[in-house]
C-alpha positions in Angstrom: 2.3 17.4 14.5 3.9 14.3 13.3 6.5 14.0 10.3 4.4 13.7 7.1 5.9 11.5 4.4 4.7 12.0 1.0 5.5 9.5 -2.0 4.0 6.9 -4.8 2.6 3.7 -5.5 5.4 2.3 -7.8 8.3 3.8 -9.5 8.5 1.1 -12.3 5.3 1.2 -14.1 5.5 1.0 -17.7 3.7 4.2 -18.6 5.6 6.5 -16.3 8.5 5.1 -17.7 7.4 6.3 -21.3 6.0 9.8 -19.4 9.6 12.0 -19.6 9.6 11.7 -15.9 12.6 10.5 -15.6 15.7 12.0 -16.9 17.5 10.2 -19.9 20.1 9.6 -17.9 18.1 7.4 -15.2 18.7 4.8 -18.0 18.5 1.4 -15.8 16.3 0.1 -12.7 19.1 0.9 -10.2 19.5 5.0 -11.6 15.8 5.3 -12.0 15.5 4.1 -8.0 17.9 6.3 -7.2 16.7 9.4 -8.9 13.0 9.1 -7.8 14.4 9.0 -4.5 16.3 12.5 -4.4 12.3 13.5 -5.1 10.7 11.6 -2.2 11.1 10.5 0.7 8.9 7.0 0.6 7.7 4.5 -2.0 5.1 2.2 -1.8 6.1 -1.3 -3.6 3.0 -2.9 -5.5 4.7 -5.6 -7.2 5.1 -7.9 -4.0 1.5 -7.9 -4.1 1.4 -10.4 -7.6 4.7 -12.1 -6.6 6.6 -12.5 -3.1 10.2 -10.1 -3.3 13.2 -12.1 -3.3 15.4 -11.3 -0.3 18.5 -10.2 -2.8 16.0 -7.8 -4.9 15.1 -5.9 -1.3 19.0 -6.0 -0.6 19.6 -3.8 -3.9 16.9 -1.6 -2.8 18.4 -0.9 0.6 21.5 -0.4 -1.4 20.5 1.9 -3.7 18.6 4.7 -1.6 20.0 7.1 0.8 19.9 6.7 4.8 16.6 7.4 6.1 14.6 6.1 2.9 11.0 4.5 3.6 9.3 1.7 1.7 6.2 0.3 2.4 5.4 -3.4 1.5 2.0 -4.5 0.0 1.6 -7.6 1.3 1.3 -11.3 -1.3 -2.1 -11.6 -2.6 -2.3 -15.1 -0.9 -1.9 -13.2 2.5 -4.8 -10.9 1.9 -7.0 -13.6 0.7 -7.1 -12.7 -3.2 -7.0 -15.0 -5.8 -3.4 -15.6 -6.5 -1.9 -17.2 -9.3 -0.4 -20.5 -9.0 2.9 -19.2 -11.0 3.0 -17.0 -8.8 3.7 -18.9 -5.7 7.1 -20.2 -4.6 8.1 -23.5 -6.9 8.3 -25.7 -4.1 4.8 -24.6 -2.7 2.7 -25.1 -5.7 -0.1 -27.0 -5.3 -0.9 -29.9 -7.9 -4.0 -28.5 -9.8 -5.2 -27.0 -12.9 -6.6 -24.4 -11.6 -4.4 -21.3 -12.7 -5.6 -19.1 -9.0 -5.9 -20.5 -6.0 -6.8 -19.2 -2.4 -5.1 -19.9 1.0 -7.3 -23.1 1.6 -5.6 -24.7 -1.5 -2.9 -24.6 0.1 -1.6 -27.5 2.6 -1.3 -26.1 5.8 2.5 -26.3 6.2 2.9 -24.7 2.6 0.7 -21.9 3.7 2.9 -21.4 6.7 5.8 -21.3 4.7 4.7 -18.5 2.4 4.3 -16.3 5.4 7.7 -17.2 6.5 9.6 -16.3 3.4 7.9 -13.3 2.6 8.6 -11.4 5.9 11.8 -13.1 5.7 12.9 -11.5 2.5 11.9 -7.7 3.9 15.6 -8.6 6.4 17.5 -6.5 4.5 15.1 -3.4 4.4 14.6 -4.0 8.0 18.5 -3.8 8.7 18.8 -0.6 6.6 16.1 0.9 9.2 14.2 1.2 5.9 10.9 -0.9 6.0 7.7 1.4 7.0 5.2 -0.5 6.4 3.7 -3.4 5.3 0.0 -2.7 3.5 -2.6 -5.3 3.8 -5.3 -4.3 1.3 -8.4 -6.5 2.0 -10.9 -7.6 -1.3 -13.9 -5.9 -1.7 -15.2 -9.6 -0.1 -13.8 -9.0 2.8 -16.8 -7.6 4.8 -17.0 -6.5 8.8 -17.6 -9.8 10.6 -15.7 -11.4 13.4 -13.8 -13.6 11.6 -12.0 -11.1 9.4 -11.5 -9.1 13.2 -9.7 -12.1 14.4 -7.4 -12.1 10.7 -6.6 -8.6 11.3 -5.4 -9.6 15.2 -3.6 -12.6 13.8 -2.0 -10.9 10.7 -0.5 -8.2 13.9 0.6 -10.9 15.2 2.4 -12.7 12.8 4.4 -9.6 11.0 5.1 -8.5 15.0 7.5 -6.7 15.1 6.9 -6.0 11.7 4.2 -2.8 11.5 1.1 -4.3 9.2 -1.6 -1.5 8.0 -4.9 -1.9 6.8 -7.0 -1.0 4.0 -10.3 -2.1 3.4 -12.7 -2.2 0.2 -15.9 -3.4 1.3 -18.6 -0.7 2.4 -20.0 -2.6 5.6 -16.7 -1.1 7.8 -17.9 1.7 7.6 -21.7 1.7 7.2 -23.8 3.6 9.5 -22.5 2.8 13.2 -19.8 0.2 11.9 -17.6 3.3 11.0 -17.3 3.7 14.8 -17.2 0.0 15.6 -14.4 -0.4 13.0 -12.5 2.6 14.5 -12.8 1.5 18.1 -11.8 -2.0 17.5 -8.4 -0.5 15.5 -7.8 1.8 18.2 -8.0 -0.9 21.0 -5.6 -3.4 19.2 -3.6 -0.3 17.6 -3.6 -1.9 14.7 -3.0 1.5 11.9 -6.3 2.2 9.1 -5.4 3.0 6.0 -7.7 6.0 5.0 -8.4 6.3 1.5 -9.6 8.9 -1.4 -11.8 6.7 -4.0 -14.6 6.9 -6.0 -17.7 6.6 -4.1 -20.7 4.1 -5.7 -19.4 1.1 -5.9 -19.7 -2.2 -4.2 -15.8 -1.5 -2.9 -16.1 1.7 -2.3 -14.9 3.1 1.6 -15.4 6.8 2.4 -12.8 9.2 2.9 -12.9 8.9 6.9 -9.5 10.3 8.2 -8.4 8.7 11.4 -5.2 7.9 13.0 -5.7 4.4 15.0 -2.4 3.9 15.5 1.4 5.5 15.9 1.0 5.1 11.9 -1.7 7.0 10.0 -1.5 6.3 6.3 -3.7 8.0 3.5 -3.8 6.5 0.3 -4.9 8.6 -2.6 -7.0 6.3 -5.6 -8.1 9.2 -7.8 -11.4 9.7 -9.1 -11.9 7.9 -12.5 -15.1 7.5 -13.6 -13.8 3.9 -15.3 -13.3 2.4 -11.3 -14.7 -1.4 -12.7 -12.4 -1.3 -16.0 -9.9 -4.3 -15.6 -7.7 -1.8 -17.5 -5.3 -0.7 -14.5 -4.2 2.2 -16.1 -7.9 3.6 -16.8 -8.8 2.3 -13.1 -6.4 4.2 -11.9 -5.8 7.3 -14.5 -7.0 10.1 -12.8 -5.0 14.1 -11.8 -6.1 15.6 -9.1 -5.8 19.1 -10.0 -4.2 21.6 -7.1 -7.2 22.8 -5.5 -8.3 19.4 -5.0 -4.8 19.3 -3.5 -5.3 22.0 -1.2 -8.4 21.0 -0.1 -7.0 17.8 1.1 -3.6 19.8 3.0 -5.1 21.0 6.1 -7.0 17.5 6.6 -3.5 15.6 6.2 -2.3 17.8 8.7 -4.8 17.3 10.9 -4.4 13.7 10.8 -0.9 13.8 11.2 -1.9 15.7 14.7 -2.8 12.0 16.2 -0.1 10.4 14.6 3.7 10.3 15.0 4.0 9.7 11.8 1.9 9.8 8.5 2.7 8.3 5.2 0.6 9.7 2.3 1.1 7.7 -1.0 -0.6 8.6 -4.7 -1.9 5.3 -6.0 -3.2 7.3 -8.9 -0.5 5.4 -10.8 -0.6 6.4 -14.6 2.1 8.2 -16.5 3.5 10.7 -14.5 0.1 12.0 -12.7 1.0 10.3 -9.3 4.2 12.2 -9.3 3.2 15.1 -10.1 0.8 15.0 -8.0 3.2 14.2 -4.9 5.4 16.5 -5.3 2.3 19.2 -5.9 0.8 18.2 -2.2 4.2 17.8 -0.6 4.9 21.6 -1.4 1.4 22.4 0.2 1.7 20.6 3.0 5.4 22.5 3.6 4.1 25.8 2.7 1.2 25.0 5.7 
């Protein structure tokens, strides 16, 4: 069995902040990095997702976290084809308009280019700590299984390589009927690495919890169950604790998939207060105890 890597979605968010979490005297961003990583092993970062990192910001947090430390990216919201806000974007690259999101084809092509360029460049110093896992490319729930998006997938490989991109999608089609073994196939050809997912089931981006390890990286990301899924309120989208026998259900499947994978990354995206971290550190004790 490969290593298994257990961890969050974001140590920064404002309401685990104001949980108790952290200990009084993890009093500024660099303590509170450096505390939640005596607990885990890996982080995922969400906030490159609304705003490209800045190479100095992933300098600090090579600096601050201990030798063999994992972070995972989430790719730019222009790079996954989400609307993006045009504040957002680097200052040089923003396109004249007044519309306040715009979408890769409002971009000149050379500008477009450019964002790509700077934000793998940026990841250099994680990459020369040994420290970047990951980089997760969560697709919108419009992003449905046609030929096209196969192609993106290929070219997205292509331009992180030797970067390792993972994917993650929200739209039911990839896995509809005998898609689910299309999708799979066409991963496993291209070992490109699926992002398996716990979600609520029902709606229009909901994927089912198929476990599958199409590359050397399998990656399970845990959304909770809330029955508030369409809220625009992050925290009630997202504010759901599993309790531990829905933990313990889930251990002997994560190690399972770690079977077919060296290595597995399993991040709690169920990001409000302190439930993803309790959570984490709840299934990384079952999954040693296995």
């Amino acid at each position: 069995m490969g290593d298994i890597l257990v961890g969050t979605a974001s140590w920064t968010d404002r309401t685990l902040l104001d949980s108790g979490w952290y200990p009084q005297t993890a009093d500024n961003p660099e303590k509170r990095l450096a505390y939640y990583a005596r607990q885990f092993p890996l982080v995922e970062v969400d906030a490159t997702y609304y705003s490209p990192p800045a190479e100095a910001t992933a300098r600090l947090w090579a600096d601050r976290t201990p030798a063999g430390f994992t972070f995972n990216i989430k790719a730019f919201s222009l790079l996954t084809g989400h609307p993006t806000r045009v504040s957002a974007l680097y200052k040089d690259l923003r396109p004249e308009t007044e519309k306040k999101n715009v979408y890769p084809d409002d971009l000149p092509a050379q500008a477009y280019e450019d964002v790509w360029t700077r934000f793998l460049s940026a990841l250099d110093p994680l990459v020369e700590a040994d420290k970047l896992g990951a980089l997760l490319f969560q697709f919108p729930p419009w992003f449905t299984i046609k030929r096209a998006n196969k192609q993106y997938l290929l070219e997205v490989a292509k331009r992180c390589a030797p970067l390792r991109p993972v994917y993650e999608f929200r739209h039911a089609s990839w896995f509809d009927g005998d898609n689910a073994d299309e999708t799979l196939a066409f991963l496993r050809e291209h070992r490109l690495s699926y992002v398996c997912v716990d979600m609520p089931q029902g709606h229009r981006s909901s994927v089912p919890p198929v476990l599958a390890a199409t590359g050397d990286l399998a990656v399970m990301r845990f959304h909770g169950h809330s029955d508030k899924w369409t809220s625009k309120d992050i925290h009630e989208k997202f504010g759901y604790h599993y309790s531990k026998r829905e933990l313990a259900d889930w251990a002997p499947k994560l190690r399972e998939l770690a079977d077919s994978a060296g290595q597995t990354h399993v991040l709690m995206n169920n990001c409000y207060r302190d439930y993803a971290q309790t959570n984490a550190k709840t299934l990384a004790g079952l999954l040693d105890a296995g």
